[in-house]
C-alpha positions as CSV (number, residue, x, y, z in Angstrom):
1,X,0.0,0.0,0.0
2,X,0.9,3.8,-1.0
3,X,0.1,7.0,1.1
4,X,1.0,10.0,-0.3
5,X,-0.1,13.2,1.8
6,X,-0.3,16.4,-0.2
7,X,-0.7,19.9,1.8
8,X,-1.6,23.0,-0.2
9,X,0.8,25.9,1.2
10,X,-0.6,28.7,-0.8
11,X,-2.2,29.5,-4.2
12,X,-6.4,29.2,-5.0
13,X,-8.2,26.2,-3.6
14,X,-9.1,25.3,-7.0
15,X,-6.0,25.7,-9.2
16,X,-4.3,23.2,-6.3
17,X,-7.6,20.5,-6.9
18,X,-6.9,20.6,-10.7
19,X,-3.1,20.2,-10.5
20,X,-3.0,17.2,-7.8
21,X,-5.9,15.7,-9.5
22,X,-3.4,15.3,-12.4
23,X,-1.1,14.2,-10.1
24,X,-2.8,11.5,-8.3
25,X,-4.0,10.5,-12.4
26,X,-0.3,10.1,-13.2
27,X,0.8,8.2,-10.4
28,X,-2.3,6.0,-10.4
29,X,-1.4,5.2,-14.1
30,X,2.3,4.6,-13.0
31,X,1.2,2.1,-10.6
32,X,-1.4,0.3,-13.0
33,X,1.4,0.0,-15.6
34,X,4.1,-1.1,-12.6
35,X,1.6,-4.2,-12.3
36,X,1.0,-5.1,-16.1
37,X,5.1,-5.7,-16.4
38,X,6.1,-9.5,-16.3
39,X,7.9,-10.4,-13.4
40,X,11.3,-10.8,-15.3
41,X,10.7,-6.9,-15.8
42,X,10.1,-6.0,-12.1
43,X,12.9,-8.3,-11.0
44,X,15.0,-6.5,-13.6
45,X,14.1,-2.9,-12.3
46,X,14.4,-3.9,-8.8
47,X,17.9,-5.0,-9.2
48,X,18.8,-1.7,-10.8
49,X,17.6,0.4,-7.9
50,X,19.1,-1.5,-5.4
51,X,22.3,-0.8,-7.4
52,X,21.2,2.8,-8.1
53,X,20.6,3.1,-4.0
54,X,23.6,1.3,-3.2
55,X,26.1,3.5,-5.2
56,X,24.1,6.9,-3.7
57,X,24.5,5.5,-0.3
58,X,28.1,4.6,-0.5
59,X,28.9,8.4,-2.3
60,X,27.4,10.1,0.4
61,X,29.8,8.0,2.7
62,X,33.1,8.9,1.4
């Protein structure tokens, strides 16, 4: 499960329903493409962010 929490800080009311509906549109899609991939695919992906996350965590190290 995914929680994202969105807080308008300023602008209209409306303007900030209309851009986060958008959004929420684009991440939903993300997700609904995320579970159409074969599992090869995901595995794949997986493997390169742990790689990706691995290399950022060991530059902030040194």
């Amino acid at each position: 499960m995914v929680t994202c929490t969105i807080n308008r800080k300023d602008g209209s009311k409306g303007a900030w329903l209309r851009g986060n509906r958008r959004f929420v549109d684009e991440i939903r899609n993300q997700f609904l493409l995320w579970r159409s991939l074969p599992v090869e695919t995901v595995l794949h992906y997986r493997k390169a962010a742990a790689q990706k996350l691995k290399n950022t965590e060991e530059g902030v190290r040194s």
